[in-house]
C-alpha positions in Angstrom: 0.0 0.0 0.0 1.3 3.8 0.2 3.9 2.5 3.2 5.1 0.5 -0.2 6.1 3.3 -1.6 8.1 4.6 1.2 9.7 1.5 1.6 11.4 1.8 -2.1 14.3 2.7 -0.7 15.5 -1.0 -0.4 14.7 -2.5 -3.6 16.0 -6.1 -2.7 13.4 -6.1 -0.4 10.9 -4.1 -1.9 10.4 -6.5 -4.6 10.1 -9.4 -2.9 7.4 -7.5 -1.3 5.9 -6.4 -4.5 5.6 -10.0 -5.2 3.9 -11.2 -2.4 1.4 -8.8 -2.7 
């Protein structure tokens, strides 16, 4: 969600978020 965005700042983890979601 918008915290998502805000959390860009570490892409390793960022997409592994992006791909749970």
């Amino acid at each position: 969600m918008a915290y998502k965005l805000q959390y860009k700042p570490k892409r390793r983890r960022t997409l592994v978020h992006d791909n749970s979601f």
